[in-house]
C-alpha positions in Angstrom: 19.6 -82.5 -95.7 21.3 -79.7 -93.8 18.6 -77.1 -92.6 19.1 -72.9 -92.2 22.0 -72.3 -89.8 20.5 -70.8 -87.2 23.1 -69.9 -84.6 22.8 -70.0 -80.5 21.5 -67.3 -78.5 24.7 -65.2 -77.3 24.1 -65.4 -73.4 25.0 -62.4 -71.7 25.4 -61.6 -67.7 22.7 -59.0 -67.7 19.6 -61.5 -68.3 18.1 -61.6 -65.7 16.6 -65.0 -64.0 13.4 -66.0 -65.8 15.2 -65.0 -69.1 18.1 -67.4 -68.3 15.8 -69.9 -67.2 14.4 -70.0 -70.5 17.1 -69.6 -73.0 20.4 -70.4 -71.2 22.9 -73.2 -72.4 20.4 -73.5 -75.6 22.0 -76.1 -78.4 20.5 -75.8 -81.6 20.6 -78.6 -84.4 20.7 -77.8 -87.8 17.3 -78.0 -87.7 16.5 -74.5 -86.3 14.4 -76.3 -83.4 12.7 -74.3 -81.2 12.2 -76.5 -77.9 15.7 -78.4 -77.3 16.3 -81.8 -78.8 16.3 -85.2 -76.8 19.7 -86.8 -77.9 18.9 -90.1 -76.9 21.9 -92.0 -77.8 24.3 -93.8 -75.7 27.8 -93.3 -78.4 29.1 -90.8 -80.7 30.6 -91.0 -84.6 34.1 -90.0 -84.9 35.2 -88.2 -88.2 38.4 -90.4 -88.1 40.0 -92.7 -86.0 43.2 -89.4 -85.1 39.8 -87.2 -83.8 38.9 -90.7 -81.9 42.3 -90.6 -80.2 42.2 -86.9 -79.7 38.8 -86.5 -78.2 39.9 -89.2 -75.1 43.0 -87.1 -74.8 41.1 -83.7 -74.4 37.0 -83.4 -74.6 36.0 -80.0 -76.1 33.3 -78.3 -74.8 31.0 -79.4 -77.3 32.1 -82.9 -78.0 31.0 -85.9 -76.8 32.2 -89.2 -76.5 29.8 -92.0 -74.5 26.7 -90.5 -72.4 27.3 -91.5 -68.8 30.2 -89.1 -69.8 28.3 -86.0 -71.3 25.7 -85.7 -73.6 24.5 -82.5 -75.3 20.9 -82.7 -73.8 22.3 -82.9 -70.6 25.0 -80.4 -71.0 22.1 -77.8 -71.9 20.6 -78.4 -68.9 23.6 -78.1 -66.7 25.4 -74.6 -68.5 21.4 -73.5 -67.6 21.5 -74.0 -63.8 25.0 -73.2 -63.8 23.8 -70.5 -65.2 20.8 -69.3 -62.7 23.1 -70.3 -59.4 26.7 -68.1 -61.2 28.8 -71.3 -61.1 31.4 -72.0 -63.3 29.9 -75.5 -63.9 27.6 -78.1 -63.0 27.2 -82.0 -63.8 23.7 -83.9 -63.8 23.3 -87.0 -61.8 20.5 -89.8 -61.8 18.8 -88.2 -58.8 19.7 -86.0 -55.9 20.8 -88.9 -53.7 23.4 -89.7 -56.3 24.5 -85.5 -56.1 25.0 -86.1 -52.5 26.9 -89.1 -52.5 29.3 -88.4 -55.2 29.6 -84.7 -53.9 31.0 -86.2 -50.8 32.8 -89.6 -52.0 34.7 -88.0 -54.7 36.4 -85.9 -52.2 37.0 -88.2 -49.3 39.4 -91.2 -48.5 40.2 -93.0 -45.5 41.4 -91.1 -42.0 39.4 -87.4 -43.8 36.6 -86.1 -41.5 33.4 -84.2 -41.7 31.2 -82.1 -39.8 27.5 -82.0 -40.2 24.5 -80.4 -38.7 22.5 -83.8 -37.6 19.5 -82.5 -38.8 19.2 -84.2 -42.0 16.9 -86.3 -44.6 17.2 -89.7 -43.6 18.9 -91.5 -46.8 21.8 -88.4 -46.3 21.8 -89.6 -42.5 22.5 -93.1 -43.8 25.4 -91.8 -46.1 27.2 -89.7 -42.8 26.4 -92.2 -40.0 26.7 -96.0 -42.2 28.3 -95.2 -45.6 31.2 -93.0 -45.0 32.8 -94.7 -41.3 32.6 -97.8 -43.2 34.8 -96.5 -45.6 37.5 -94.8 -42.7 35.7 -91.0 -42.6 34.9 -90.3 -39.4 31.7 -88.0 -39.2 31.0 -85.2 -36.4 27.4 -84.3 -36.2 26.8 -80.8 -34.4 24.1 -78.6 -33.8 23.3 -76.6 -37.2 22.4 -73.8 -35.7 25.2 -73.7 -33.3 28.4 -71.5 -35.0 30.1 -72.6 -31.8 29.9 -76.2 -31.9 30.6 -76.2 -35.7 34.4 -74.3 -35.0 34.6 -76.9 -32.0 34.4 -79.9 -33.9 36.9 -78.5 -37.0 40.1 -80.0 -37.1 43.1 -80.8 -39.3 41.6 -83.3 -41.3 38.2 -82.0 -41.6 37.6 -82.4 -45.7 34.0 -81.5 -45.6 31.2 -79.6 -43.5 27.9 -80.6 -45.2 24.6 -79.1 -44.1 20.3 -78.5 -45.4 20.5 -75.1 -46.0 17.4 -75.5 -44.6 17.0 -78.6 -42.9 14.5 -81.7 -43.8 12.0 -82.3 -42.1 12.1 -79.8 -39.2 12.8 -76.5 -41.4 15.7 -75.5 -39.2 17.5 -72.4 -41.1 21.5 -72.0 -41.3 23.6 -69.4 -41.2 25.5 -70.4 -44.0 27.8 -67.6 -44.5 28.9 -67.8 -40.8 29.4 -72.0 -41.1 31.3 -71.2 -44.7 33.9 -68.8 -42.6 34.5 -71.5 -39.9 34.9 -74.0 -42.6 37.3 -72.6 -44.8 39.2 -71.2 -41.7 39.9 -75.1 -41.4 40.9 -75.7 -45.2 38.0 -77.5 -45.7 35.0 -76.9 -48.2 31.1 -76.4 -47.4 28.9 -78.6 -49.3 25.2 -77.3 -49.1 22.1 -79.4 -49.8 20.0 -76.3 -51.1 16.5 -78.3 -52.2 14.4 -76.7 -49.6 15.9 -72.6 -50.5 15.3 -73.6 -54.0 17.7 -71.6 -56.2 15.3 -69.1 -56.7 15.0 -68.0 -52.7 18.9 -68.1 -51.9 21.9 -67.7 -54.0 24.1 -70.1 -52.1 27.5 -69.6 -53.8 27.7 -65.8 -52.7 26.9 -66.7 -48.9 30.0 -68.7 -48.8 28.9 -72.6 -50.3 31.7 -74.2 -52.1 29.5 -77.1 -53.9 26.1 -76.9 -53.8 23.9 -80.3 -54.3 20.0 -80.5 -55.3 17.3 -83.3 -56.2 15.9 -82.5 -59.1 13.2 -84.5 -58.3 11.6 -81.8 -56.5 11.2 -78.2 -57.9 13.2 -78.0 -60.7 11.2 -80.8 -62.1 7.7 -79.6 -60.2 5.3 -82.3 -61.3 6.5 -85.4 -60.1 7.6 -87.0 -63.6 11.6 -87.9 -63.3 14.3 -88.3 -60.9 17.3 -86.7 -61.2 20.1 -84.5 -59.2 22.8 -81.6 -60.1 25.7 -80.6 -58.2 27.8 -77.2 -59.2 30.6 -75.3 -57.8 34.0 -75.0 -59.7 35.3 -76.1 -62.9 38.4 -77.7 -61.6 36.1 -79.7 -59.2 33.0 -80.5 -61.2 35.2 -81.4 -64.6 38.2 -82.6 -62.6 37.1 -85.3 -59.3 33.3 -85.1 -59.4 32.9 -85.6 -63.1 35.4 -88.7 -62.7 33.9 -90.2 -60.3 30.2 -89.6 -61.7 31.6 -91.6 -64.9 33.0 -94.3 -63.5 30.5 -95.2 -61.1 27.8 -94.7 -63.4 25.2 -92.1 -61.2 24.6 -90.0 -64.8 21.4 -88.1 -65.6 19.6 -89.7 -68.8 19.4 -86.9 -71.5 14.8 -87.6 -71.6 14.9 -87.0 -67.7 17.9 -84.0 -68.9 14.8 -82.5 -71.3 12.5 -82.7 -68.8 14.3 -81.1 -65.9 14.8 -78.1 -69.0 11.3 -77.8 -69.1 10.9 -77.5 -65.6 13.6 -74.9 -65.7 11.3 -72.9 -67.9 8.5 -72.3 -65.3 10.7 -72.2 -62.2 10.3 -69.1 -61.0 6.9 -68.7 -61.7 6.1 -71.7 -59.4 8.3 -71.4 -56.4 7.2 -68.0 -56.1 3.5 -68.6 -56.2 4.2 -71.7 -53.8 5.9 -69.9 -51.6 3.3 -67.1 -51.5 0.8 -69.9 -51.1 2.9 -71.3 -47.9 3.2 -68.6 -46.3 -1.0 -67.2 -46.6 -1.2 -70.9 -45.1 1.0 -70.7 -42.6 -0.3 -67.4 -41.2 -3.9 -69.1 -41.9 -3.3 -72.4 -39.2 -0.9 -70.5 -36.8 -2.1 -70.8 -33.2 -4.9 -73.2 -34.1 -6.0 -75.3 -30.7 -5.2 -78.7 -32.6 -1.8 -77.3 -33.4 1.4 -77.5 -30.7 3.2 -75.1 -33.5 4.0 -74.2 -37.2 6.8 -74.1 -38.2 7.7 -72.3 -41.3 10.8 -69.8 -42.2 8.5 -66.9 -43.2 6.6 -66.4 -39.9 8.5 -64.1 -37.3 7.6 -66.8 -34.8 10.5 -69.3 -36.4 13.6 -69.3 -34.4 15.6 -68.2 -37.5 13.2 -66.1 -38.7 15.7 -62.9 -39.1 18.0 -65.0 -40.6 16.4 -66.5 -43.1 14.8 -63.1 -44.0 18.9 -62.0 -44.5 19.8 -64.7 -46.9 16.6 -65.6 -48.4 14.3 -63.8 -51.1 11.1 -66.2 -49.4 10.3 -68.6 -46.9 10.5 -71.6 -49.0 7.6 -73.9 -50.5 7.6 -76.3 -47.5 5.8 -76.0 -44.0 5.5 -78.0 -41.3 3.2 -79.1 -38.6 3.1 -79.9 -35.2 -0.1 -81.9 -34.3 -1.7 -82.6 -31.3 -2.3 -85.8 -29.5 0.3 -88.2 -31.4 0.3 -90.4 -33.7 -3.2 -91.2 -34.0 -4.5 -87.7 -34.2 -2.3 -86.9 -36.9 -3.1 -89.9 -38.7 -6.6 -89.1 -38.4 -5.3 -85.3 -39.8 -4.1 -87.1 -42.5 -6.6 -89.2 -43.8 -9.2 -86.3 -43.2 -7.8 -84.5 -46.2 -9.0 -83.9 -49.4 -7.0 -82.1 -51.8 -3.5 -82.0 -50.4 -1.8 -85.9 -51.5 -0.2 -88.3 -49.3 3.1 -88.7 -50.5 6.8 -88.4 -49.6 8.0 -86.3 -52.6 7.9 -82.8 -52.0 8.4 -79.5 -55.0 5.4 -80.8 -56.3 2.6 -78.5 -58.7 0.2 -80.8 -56.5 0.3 -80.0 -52.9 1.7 -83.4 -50.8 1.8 -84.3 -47.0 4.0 -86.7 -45.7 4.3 -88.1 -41.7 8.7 -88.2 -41.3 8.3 -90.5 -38.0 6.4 -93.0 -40.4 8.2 -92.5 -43.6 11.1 -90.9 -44.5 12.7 -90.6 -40.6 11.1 -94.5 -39.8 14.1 -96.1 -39.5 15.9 -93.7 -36.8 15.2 -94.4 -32.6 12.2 -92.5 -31.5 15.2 -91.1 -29.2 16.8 -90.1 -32.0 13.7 -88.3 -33.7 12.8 -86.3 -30.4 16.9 -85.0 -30.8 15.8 -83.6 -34.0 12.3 -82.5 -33.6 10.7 -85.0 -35.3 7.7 -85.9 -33.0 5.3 -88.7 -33.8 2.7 -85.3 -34.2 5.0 -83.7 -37.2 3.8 -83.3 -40.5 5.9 -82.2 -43.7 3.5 -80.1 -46.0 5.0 -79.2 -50.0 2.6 -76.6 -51.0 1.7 -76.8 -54.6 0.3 -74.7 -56.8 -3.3 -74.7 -56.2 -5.6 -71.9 -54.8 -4.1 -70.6 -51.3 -8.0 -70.3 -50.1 -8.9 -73.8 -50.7 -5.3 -75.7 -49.1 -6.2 -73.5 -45.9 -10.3 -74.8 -46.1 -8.6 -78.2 -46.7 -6.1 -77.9 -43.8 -8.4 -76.4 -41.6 -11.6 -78.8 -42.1 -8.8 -81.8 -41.4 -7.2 -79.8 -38.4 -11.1 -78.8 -36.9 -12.1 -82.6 -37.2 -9.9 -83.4 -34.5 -11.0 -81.3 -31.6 
């Protein structure tokens, strides 16, 4: 039985965030539902076999035809962070390792080339230094800080400059209008990894970002349940060379992890800003401790890009970062000394996590290759979650006093 039709929400441009992050890109059944359906199907009905033939000439907008092509749970979630970042459209992938590689394979071929700051997470280090030269790109790695060395290594066949916008593990900051200038000076497009800015703290696209890629994994999910990825930029390239090669190669968000990234949406805002808050009383909290070589964190005016990052950003992110004393085995015994924060290597978390990048995520690169980036054996990686700022700091400071 047909229920009351109820139609859509008209969206308008004056809503502002938190509103859009709650009703944006809302489909409603006939069923008047308030929280958004899970279409967990895999194929669609046709009305006739002509409509068949038409829809796989032209898809409309809200027509479907197999779900590792579209699907309208999925759709919803993507016209919402499309949405919350102003661009014209975005497509979900399985997770944000998937963003990154089809946001860069679907644009390259043999004999292109691409600059990119070489401070990186390591499985998009595998991608620039293994993947793509086996496939004919030649890769430039520069100095992400360094405006000069990124003009230098432009040339005519740059495709691509890809960068952190703030950069994993280390929490270098970029100056991502000044690297978009250079870029597109060169005819070639910037492609920012934005997980660590969040889209709450940096609106990437007005800076100067041509595509913009994020694991969903991490904030826009926020409690550790489902992987997933999104990239966004413009139509003609999301709907046009992204979306083909998303749907041929298979990287496509299911619609149940689709629902729950939605729900994330919802609280969003409300957690990246009491994270960062949180991060930030912490980071003031440790800062010049005796067990501590530095902290590192984008909202204390000791951070090298401290200025900067107060320019493009609204926060200093969710994310901080230590510098331990005494090596390995001293940070190992930090580690292990504490009590509420979680080992783990995930990070956008409602549960605060700690993870050693020498160990884990940056294990497989030469230790000469880890002291180029800053990653000593005493760094530690710390997602601040959303519990109470007065008991992380007791946590970290218990862990960080036990080792004097």
């Amino acid at each position: 039985m047909k229920g009351p039709d109820i139609p859509d929400k008209i969206m308008t441009d004056t809503w502002k965030t938190r509103t859009k992050l709650v009703h944006e890109g809302t489909r409603r059944s006939q069923y008047g539902e308030v929280s958004e359906a899970i279409f967990m199907t895999q194929g669609y009905v046709y009305p006739s076999a002509e409509a068949a033939e038409a829809r796989f000439i032209e898809r409309g907008d809200d027509e479907y035809i197999y779900s590792r092509y579209a699907n309208p749970t999925v759709s919803m979630f993507e016209d919402r962070i499309a949405a919350l970042e102003g661009a014209e459209a975005a497509f979900a992938t399985a997770t944000g390792m998937a963003a990154v590689n089809g946001a860069l394979f679907s644009q390259l071929k043999s004999g292109d080339h691409v600059v990119s700051a070489k401070a990186l997470f390591g499985s998009c280090l595998f991608i620039l230094e293994n993947l793509l030269p086996s496939f004919g790109v030649e890769v430039t790695f520069v100095e992400g800080t360094d405006l000069a060395a990124w003009k230098a290594a432009m040339r005519p066949n740059t495709k691509i400059a890809f960068v952190e916008a703030i950069s994993n593990p280390t929490l270098e900051v970029v100056d991502i209008k000044g690297i978009a200038e250079i870029t597109h000076k060169a005819g070639a497009k910037l492609v920012v990894d934005n997980v660590f800015a969040t889209p709450i703290f940096q609106k990437t696209l007005e800076l100067g970002a041509d595509i913009i890629v994020y694991s969903a994994t991490k904030h826009i999910d926020g409690q550790g349940r489902c992987l997933g990825g999104v990239v966004l930029g413009t139509k003609e390239f999301i709907r046009g060379d992204f979306e083909t090669y998303v749907k041929h190669t298979g990287g496509a968000l299911s619609p149940f992890n689709a629902w729950v990234m939605l729900k994330g949406l919802e609280t969003l805002s409300l957690r990246c800003n009491a994270q960062a808050e949180t991060a930030l009383a912490i980071a003031k909290a440790v800062e010049g401790h005796p067990a501590l070589n530095r902290t590192i964190f984008p909202g204390l005016e000791s951070h090298p890009q401290y200025a900067l990052a107060s320019k493009q950003m609204s926060a200093g992110g969710t994310v901080i970062a230590l510098d331990i004393k005494g090596g390995q085995g001293a940070t190992f015994n930090f580690l292990n000394a504490l009590n509420i924060i979680l080992l783990s290597n995930n990070l956008g978390d409602a549960k605060s996590l700690v993870t050693h990048p020498a160990t884990t995520t940056h294990q497989r690169l030469t230790p000469e290759m880890r002291a180029d980036l800053g990653i000593t054996d005493g760094l530690v990686r710390i997602s601040v979650g959303l519990e109470d700022a007065s008991d992380l700091i007791l946590d970290i400071t218990q862990a960080l006093n036990g080792l004097d």
